[in-house]
BADOKOL-751519 format. One line per field, with one value per residue (C-alpha): residue number from 1; x, y, z; residue in one letter. Coordinates in steps of 0.1 Angstrom, whole numbers, m for minus. Each point is the difference from the previous one (the first is absolute). Example, Ala and Ser with C-alpha at 12.3 -4.5 7.8 and 13.67 -1.06 7.14 Angstrom:
<kegus>
num	[1  2]
east	[123  14]
north	[m45  34]
up	[78  m7]
residuo	[A  S]
</kegus>
This chain:
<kegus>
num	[1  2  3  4  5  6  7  8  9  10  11  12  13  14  15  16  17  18  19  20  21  22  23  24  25  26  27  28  29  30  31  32  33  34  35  36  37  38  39  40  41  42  43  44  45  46  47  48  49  50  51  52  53  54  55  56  57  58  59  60  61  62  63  64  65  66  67  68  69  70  71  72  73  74  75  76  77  78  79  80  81  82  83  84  85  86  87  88  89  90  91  92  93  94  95  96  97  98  99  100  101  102  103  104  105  106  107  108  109  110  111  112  113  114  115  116  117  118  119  120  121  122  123  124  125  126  127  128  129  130  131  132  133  134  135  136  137  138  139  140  141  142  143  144  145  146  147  148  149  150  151  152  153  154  155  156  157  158  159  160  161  162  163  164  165  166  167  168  169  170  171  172  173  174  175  176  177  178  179  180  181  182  183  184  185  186  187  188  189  190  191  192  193  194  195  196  197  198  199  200  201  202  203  204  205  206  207  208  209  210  211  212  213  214  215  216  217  218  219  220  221  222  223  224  225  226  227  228  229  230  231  232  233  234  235  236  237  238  239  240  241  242  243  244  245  246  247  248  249  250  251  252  253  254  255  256  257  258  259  260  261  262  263  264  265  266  267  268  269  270  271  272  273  274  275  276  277  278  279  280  281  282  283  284  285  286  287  288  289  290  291  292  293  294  295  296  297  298  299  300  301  302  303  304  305  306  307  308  309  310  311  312  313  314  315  316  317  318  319  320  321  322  323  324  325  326  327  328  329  330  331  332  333  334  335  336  337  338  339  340  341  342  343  344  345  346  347  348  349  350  351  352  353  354  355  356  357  358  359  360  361  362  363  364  365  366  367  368  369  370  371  372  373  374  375  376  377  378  379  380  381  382  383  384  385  386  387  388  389  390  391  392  393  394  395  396  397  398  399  400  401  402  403  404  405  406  407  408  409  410  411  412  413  414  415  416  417  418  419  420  421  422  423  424  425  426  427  428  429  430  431  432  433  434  435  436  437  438  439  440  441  442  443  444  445  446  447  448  449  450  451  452  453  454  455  456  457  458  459  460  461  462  463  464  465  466  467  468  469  470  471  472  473  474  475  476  477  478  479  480  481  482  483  484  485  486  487  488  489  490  491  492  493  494  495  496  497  498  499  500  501  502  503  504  505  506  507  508  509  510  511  512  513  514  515  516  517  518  519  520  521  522  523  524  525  526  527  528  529  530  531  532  533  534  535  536  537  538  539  540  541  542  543  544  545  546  547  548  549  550  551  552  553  554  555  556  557  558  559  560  561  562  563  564  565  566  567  568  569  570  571  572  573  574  575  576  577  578  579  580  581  582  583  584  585  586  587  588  589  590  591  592  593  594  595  596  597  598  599  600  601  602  603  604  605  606  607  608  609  610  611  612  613  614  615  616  617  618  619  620  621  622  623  624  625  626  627  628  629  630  631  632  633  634  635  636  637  638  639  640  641  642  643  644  645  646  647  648  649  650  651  652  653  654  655  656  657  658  659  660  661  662  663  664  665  666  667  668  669  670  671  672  673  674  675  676  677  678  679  680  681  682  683  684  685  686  687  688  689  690  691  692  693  694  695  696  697  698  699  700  701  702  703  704  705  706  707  708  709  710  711  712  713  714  715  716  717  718  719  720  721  722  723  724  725  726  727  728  729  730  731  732  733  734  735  736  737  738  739  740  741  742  743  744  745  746  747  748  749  750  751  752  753  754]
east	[m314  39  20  12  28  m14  17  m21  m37  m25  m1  m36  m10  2  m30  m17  17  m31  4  m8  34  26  38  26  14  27  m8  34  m15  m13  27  m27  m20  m32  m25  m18  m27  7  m23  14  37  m8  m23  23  34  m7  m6  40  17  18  m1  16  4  m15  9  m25  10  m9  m40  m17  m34  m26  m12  m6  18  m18  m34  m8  m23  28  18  m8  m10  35  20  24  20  21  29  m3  m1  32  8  m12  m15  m34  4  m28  m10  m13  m20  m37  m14  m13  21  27  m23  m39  m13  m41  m25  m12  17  m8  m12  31  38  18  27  18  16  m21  m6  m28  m2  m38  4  m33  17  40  2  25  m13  17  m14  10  m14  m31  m10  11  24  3  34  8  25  28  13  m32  m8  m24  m9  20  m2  27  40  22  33  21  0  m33  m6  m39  m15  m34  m28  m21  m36  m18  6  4  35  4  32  9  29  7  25  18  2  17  33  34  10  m7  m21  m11  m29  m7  m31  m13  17  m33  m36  m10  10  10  38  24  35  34  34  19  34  24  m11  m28  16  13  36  14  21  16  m33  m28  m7  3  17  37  20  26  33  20  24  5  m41  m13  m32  m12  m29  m22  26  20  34  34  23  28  11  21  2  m13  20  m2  35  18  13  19  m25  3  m28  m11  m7  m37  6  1  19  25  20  17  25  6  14  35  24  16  m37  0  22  27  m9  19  2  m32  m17  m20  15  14  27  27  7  34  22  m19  m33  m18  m29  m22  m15  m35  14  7  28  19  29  27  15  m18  2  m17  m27  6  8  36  28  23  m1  22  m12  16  9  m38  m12  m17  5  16  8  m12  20  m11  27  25  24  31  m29  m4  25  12  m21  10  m16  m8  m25  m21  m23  m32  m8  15  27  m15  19  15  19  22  32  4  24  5  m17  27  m1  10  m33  m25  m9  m2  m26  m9  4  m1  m22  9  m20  m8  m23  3  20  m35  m26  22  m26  15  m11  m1  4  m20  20  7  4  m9  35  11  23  m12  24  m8  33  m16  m8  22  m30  m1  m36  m9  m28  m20  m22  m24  21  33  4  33  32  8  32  14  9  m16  m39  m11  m20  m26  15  m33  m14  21  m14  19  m12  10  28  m12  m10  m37  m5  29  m7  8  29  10  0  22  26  m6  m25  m21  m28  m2  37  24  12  28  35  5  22  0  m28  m24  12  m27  m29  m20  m28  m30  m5  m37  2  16  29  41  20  26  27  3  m30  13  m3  m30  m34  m13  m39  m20  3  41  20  34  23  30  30  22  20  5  m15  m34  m31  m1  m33  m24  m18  m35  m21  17  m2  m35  m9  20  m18  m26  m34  6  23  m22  m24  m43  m22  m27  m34  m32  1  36  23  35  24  16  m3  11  m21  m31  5  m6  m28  m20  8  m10  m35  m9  m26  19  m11  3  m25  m4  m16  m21  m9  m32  m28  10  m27  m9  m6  m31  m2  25  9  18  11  19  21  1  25  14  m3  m25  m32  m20  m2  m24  m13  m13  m21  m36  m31  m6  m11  m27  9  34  2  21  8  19  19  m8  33  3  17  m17  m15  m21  m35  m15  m34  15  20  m1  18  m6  m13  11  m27  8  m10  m37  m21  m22  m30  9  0  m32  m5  m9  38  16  11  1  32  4  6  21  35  2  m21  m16  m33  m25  5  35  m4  m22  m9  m15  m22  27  20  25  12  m12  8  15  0  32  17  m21  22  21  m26  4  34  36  m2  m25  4  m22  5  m24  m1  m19  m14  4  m15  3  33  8  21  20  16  13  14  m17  15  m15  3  m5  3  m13  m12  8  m21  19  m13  3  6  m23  15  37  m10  8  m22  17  m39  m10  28  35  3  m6  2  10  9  10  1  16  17  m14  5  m14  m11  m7  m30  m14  31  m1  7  34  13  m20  20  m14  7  m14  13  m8  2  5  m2  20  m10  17  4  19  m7  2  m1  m12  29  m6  10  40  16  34  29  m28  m6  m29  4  2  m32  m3  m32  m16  7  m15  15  m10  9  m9  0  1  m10  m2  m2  m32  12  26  22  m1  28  m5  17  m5  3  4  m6  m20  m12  m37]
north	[m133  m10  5  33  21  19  33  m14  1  24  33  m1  39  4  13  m33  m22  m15  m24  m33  7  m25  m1  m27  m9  m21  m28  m6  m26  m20  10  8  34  3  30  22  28  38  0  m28  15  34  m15  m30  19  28  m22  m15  40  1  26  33  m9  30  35  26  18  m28  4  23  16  10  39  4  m32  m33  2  m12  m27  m14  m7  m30  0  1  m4  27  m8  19  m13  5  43  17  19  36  m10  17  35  23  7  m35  0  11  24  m14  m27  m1  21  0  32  m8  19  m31  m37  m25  m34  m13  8  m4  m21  m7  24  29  35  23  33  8  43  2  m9  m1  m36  m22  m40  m31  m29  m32  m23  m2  29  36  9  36  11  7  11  21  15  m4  26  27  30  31  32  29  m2  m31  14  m16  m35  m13  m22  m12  m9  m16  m19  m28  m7  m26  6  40  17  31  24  33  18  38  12  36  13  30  m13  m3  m27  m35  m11  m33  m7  m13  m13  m18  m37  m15  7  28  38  29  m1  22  5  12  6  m32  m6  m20  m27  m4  m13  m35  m4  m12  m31  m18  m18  31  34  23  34  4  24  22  2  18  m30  11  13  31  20  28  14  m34  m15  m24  10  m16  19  8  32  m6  28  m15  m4  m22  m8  m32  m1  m25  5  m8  m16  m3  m35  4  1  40  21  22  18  m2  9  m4  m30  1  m27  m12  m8  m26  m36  m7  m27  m35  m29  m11  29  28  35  35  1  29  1  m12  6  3  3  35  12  36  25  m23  m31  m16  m26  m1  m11  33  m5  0  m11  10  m24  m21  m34  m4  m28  4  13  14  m12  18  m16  m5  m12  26  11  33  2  m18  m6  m16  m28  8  m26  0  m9  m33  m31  m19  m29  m34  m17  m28  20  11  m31  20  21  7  29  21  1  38  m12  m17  15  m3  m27  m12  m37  m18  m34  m20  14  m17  m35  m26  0  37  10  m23  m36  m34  m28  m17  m28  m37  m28  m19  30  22  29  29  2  43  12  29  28  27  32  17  m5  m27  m29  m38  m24  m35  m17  m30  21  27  23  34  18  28  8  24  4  m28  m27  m6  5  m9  20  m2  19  m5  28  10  m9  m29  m12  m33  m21  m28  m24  m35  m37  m13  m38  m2  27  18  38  2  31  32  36  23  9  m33  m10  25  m9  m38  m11  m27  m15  m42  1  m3  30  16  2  38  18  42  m2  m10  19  8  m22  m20  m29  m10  m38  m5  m39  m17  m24  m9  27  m14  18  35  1  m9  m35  0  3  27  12  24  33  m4  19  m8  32  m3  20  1  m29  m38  m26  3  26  12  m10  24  m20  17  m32  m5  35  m2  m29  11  28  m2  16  25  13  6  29  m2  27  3  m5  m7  m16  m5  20  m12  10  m29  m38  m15  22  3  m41  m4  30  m21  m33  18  10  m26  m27  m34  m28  m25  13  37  24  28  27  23  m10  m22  3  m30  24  m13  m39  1  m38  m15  m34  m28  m31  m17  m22  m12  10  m18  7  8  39  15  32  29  26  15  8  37  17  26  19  m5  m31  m12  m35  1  m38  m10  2  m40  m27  m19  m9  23  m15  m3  m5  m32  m9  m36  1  7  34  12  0  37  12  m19  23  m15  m15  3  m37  m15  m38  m4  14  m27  m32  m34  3  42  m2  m29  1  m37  m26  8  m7  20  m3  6  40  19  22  33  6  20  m33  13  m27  19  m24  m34  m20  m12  m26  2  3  m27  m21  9  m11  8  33  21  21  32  10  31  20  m7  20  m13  21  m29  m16  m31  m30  m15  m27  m16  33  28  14  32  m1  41  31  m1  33  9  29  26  4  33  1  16  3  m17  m33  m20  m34  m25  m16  25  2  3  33  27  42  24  36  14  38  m8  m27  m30  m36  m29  m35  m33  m21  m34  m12  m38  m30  m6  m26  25  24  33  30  36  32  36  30  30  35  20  36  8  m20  m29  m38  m25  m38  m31  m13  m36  21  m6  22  m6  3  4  39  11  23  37  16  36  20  10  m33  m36  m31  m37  m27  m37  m25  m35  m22  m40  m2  13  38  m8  10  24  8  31  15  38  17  41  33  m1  32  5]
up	[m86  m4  34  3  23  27  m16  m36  17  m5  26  24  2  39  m1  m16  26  16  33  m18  m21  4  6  m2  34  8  31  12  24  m30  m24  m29  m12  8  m8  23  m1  4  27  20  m3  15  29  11  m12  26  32  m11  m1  28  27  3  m43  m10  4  2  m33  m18  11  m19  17  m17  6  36  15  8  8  37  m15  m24  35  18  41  21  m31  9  30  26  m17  m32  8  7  28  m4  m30  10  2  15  m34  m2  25  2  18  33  m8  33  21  m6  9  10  18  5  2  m26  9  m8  m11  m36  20  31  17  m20  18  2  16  13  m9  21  30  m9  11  m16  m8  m14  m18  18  m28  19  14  5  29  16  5  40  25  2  m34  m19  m27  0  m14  9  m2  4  m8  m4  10  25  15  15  25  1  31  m5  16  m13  13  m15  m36  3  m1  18  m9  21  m20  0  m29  5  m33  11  11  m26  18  3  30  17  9  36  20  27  6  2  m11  m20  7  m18  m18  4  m19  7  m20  m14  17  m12  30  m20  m30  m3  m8  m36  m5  m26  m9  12  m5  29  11  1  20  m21  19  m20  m10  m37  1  15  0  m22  15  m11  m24  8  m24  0  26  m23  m21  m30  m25  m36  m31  m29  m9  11  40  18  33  35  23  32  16  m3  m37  m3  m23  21  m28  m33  m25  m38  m13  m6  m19  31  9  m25  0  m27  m26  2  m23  20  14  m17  11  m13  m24  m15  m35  m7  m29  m35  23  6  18  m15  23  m3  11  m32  m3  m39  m12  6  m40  m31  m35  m34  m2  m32  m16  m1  m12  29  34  27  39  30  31  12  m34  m10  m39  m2  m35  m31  m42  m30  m8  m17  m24  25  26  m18  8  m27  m4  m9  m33  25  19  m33  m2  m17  m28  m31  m15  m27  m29  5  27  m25  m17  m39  m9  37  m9  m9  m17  31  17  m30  13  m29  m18  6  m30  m27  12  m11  m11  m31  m18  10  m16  m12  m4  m14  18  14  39  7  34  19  m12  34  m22  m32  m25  19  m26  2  m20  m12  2  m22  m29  4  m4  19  11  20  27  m10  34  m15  m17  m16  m35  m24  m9  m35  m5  m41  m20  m35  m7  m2  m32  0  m23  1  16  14  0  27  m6  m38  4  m29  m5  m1  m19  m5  2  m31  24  4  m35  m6  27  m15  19  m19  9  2  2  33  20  m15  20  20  m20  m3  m23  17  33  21  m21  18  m4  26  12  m18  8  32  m3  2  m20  m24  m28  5  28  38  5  30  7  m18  7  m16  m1  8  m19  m17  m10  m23  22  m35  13  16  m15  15  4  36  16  22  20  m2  8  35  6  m4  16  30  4  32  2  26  m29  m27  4  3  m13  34  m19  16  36  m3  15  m5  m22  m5  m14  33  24  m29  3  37  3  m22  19  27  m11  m24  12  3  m21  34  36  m14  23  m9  23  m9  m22  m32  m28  m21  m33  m27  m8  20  18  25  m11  26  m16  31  11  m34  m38  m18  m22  31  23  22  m14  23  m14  8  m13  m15  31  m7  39  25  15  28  6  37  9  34  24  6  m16  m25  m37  m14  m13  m35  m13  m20  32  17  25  39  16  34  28  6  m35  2  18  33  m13  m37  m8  2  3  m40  m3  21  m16  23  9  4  32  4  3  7  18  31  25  9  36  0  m22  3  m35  m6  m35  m10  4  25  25  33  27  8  30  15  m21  m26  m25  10  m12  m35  m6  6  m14  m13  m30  m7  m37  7  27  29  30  34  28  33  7  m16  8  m27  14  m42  m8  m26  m31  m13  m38  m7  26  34  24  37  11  17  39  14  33  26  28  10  4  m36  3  m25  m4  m19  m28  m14  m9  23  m6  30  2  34  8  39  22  m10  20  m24  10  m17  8  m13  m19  m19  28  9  m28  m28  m15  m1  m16  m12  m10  17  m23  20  m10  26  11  31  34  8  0  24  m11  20  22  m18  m35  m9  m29  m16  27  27  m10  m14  m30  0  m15  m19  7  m30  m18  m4  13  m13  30  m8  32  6  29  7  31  8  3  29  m23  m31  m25  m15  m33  m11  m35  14  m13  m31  m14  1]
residuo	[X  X  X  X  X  X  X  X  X  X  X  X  X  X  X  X  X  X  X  X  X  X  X  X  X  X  X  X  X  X  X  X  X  X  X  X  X  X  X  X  X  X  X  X  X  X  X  X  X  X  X  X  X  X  X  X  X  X  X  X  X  X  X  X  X  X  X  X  X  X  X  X  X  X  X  X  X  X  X  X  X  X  X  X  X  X  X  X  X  X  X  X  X  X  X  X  X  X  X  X  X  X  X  X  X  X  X  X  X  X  X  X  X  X  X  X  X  X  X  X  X  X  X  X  X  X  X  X  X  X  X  X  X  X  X  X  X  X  X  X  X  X  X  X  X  X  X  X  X  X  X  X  X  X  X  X  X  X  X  X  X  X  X  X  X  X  X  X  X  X  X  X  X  X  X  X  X  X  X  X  X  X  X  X  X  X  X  X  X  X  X  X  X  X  X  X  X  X  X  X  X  X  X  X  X  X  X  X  X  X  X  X  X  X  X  X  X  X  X  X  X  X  X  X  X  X  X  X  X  X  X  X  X  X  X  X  X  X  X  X  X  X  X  X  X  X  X  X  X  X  X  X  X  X  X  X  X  X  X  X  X  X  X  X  X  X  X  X  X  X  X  X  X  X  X  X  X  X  X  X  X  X  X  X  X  X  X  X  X  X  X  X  X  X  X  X  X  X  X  X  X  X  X  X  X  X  X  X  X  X  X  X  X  X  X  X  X  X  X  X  X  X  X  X  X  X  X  X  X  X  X  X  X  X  X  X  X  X  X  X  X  X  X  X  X  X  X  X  X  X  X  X  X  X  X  X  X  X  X  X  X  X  X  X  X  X  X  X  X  X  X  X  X  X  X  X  X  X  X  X  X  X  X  X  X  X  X  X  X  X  X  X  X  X  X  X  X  X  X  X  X  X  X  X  X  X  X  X  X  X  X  X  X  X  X  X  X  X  X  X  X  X  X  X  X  X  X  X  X  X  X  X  X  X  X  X  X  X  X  X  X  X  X  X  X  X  X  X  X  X  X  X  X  X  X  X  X  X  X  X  X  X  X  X  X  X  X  X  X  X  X  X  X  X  X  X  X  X  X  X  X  X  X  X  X  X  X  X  X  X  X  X  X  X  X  X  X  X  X  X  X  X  X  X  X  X  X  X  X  X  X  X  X  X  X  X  X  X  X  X  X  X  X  X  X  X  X  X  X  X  X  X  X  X  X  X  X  X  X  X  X  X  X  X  X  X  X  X  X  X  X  X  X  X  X  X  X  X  X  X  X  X  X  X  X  X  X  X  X  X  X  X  X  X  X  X  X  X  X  X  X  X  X  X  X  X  X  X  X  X  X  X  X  X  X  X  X  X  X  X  X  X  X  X  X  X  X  X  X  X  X  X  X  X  X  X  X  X  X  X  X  X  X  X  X  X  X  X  X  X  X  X  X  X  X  X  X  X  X  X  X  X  X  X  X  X  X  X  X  X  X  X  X  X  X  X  X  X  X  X  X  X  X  X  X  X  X  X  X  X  X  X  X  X  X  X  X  X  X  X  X  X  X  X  X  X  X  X  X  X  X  X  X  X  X  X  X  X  X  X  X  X  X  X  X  X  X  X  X  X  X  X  X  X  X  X  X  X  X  X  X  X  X  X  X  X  X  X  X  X  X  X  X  X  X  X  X  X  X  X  X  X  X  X  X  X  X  X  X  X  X  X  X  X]
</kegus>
């Protein structure tokens, strides 16, 4: 079974969890996880809860509390029950005082009572044996009324208690009860007096005398001595000095202290202020609530009137303060533009074709109508919102006369028109003149115009008109015109995937989407349609390619590339196979040649050499032995530190396992590489680090929850200050030591993303 998450295992029912289970535990002591039994965790794990850990609503009873059996001898101790905590409710009958007719052999405890109702003596249980109860003020059973205070007079012999008392049941009042000083006699009783009753102080109960300072007597109340008529509104009183209220009077403003800067107090409305009959305190003036443009304030700021704006409200504003916005057209006159307000160029452009191209160069046109000259050509266009097209202003029709060989100078063919005006083909151009006004013949072949044609470059499809006079046709330049033209001037028709609408814009949507010839990238799933190949050149053109294709599969297949670094390994292939990608065991000793395992000349005693022939340990030195350097053109295994004093050079990739980190401690013996995530304060160390004179070195990746961290005082950062960390992100530090960890120098890469 592959190693899985703790959140990826399986779920155990709680009710199949059986005590010979087991858990992963962490021994901090030892650094390592170990396993441990159900059973073992709940006995040992309860003898480590701490006292006073649990509270009570956390134990759940079953159905009648805990049985006195499931509770061991003396396990509940005088301290562990809270005062008052056993109310008579609790307690069993018999279970203070044991009522008997006849006493048991022995007590339930120490200290125990039991009444004998035979003979109304009173016994104690000493722990040993029972004790009677003797002397003065021992109990006994009484007969007759309880009222008043009683004083019992009684005599002991041997263990017998004998009691005279005579109650009078008849008297309202409450009596004493007197007898003889000594021995036993009848008692008699008399009427309390206050002499009889102890007095009270600060600390005891007792009588008290009421002398009528602020307290008198009603009958046998004791009231306060004060009549004040009752009333619940508001009085500015008067007391006596025992505290008393003596009189009163309704609470008037002069009662009541004027408010300062610093002091709470009464106040009067002033000007703008008023107060209604219930107290409340508004503003005297009002206004129509609204939203308003303007507003007029009165000498205590209050708004007593509000406007709209009106125009005269409005100061004339410079053109310097206007810095935003635009003016809409309406705000303009007719006729008040005048032609010293038109900046050059505003209305008519200017540019023209180069000396050596001869191709017109267009600008952006601004507006629909606007005039662009080339002052080469003395041509003429207009924008028409897309492009700019040519102004050909000549008056009449004009009539094709043929077509114009500009590199012989000869008519190539003539219209019937032409023919007629005396146009003939395989001859020359024929001088303007009247009859001929308006004719004109199209460039068919390119060349240098001679004789009645204008002597320059003429292009197809140029044109050359006869104006009735001069010596020469006029030329319209139609080639330059169309070769200046740019492709955001000539209009697209959208059509499939393409939206534009026109060349320049249709041009870059498809550079935009098509898939480059150089590093293309696809994104979803490309499909290799039927017979379909895909065939490599390699690094130069010649008769030789690499094909890929498949055979016909007959279901889906999936072929998934490993995520490492590497050739990819044929049937027909030669070559060598990484160690990882042999299974253990797979290769038997009839698939080993002689020298399988040997990366270059070595003894016995010096490796050692599983049968997977992985070099598992070397002593120290060893390899010195075996030259300057050793070279391993396949990868080897090594699980026991080495010594190689001649060097080593690793032809190919080697691993570092990543160590996580138990606890805090990160022990350079065991790796290079070491995993951490902290959820709190955390304060590293470093242990075993290389001899001084060995440089050492390893790199802690640490994903960083919340807490802070504290490094080893030996660790030293840029500038002496370690870096600032963000919770919630992973840090990569890397840190070096040659001096036997006295002295570490750390570096830190901060804040990746998880």
């Amino acid at each position: 079974m592959a190693d899985l998450k703790i959140s990826e295992l399986s779920a155990l029912a709680g009710s199949n969890l059986a005590s010979g289970d087991l858990v992963a535990v962490v021994d901090d002591s030892a650094s390592e996880t170990k396993k441990l039994t159900i059973g073992d965790l709940i006995a040992n794990g309860v003898t480590l809860i701490s006292d006073s850990t649990i509270p009570g609503a956390k134990i759940t009873f079953a159905a009648g509390g805990i049985a006195t059996a499931a509770i061991a001898d003396s396990a509940i101790q005088t301290a562990k029950i809270n005062d008052d905590a056993v109310t008579a409710a609790k307690l069993a009958n018999n279970s203070s005082v044991n009522l008997v007719t006849t006493l048991p052999g022995s007590g339930d405890f120490t200290g125990q009572l039991a009444l004998d109702t035979d003979d109304n003596k009173l016994y104690a249980w000493d722990g040993s044996a029972w004790q009677s109860l003797k002397g003065a003020g021992s109990l006994n059973a009484a007969t007759g009324s309880t009222t008043g205070v009683v004083n019992i007079v009684a005599t002991t012999t041997g263990d017998t208690v004998a009691i005279s008392a005579t109650l009078d049941d008849t008297s309202a009042a409450h009596q004493f009860l007197a007898g003889p000083t000594s021995g036993a006699g009848a008692v008699s009783y008399r009427t309390i007096d206050s002499a009889d009753l102890p007095t009270s102080s600060s600390s005891a109960r007792g009588a008290v005398i009421v002398n009528g300072e602020g307290l008198r007597m009603d009958s046998d109340t004791i009231e306060v001595d004060n009549d004040v008529t009752a009333s619940t509104t508001h009085h500015v009183v008067t007391y006596s000095a025992k505290g008393l209220v003596t009189g009163g009077r309704a609470i008037t403003s002069a009662d009541v202290p004027a408010a300062t800067s610093s002091a709470k107090g009464a106040v009067i409305p002033g000007t703008g202020l008023a107060v209604d009959g219930s107290g409340n305190l508004n503003h005297s003036n009002s206004v129509t609530a609204g939203t308003y443009t303007k507003v007029t304030v009165d000498a205590q700021g209050h708004v007593s009137t509000g406007d709209t704006l009106a125009a005269d409200d409005i100061p004339a504003i410079p053109a310097s303060k206007i810095t935003s916005g635009t003016f809409g057209t309406g705000l303009l006159g007719t006729n008040i533009v005048t032609g010293n307000k038109l900046a050059d160029q505003s209305v008519t452009k200017f540019g023209g074709a180069s000396a050596t191209d001869n191709v017109v160069t267009f600008p952006d046109g601004d507006y629909k109508g606007q005039f662009f000259y080339d002052e080469k050509n003395a041509d003429l266009y207009v924008y028409t919102g897309t492009s700019y097209v040519p102004i050909t202003v000549i008056s009449g029709n004009l009539i094709n006369a043929g077509a114009y060989n500009a590199n012989t100078n000869l008519l190539t063919s003539v219209t019937t028109a032409g023919s007629a005006a005396g146009f003939t083909a395989g001859s020359a151009l024929p001088s303007p003149a009247t009859t001929n006004l308006n004719y004109y013949v199209v460039v068919d072949t390119s060349g240098t115009g001679s004789g009645a044609a204008p002597a320059v470059a003429l292009a197809p499809p140029d044109m050359l008109i006869s104006l009735g006079t001069g010596s020469t046709f006029s030329l319209i330049d139609v080639s330059n015109a169309i070769a200046g033209q740019t492709a955001a001037n000539i209009s697209v028709v959208p059509a499939g995937t393409i939206s534009s609408t026109d060349v320049q814009a249709a041009l870059q949507e498809l550079d935009t989407e098509k898939i480059g010839a150089a590093s293309p990238t696809f994104t979803g799933t490309v499909s290799i349609d039927t017979n379909g190949t895909l065939v490599f050149e390699g690094s130069s053109a010649d008769d030789y390619e690499t094909t890929v294709t498949v055979t016909n599969p007959t279901a889906d297949r999936t072929i998934t590339l490993p995520n490492v670094t590497g050739t990819v390994v044929t049937t027909g292939d030669t070559g060598t196979v990484a160690t990882g990608m042999i299974a253990d065991d797979a290769v038997t000793a009839a698939k080993l040649a002689n020298t399988a395992v040997t990366p270059g000349s070595y003894t016995a005693s010096a490796i050692t050499v599983d049968a997977q022939g992985r070099i598992t340990a070397a002593s120290s030195g060893s390899f010195a032995a075996l030259g300057s350097v050793q070279t391993f053109s396949a990868a080897q295994t090594f699980t026991a530190q080495t010594t190689h004093n001649g060097g080593l050079t690793v032809d190919g990739p080697y691993e570092q396992a990543a160590e996580a980190v138990a606890a805090l401690d990160i022990d350079l013996s065991t790796g290079n590489y070491f995993t951490k995530t902290i959820n709190a304060n955390s304060t590293f160390t470093f242990s075993n680090p290389p001899s001084s004179g060995t440089v050492g070195s390893f790199t802690l990746e640490l994903t960083h929850t919340s807490g802070t961290v504290t490094w080893p005082t030996s660790v030293k950062f840029p500038a002496d200050t370690a870096p600032t960390l963000t919770t919630g992100k992973t840090h990569l530090f890397v840190f070096v030591t040659d001096d036997g960890g006295t002295r570490y120098r750390g570096a830190a890469l901060a804040d990746y993303v998880n």
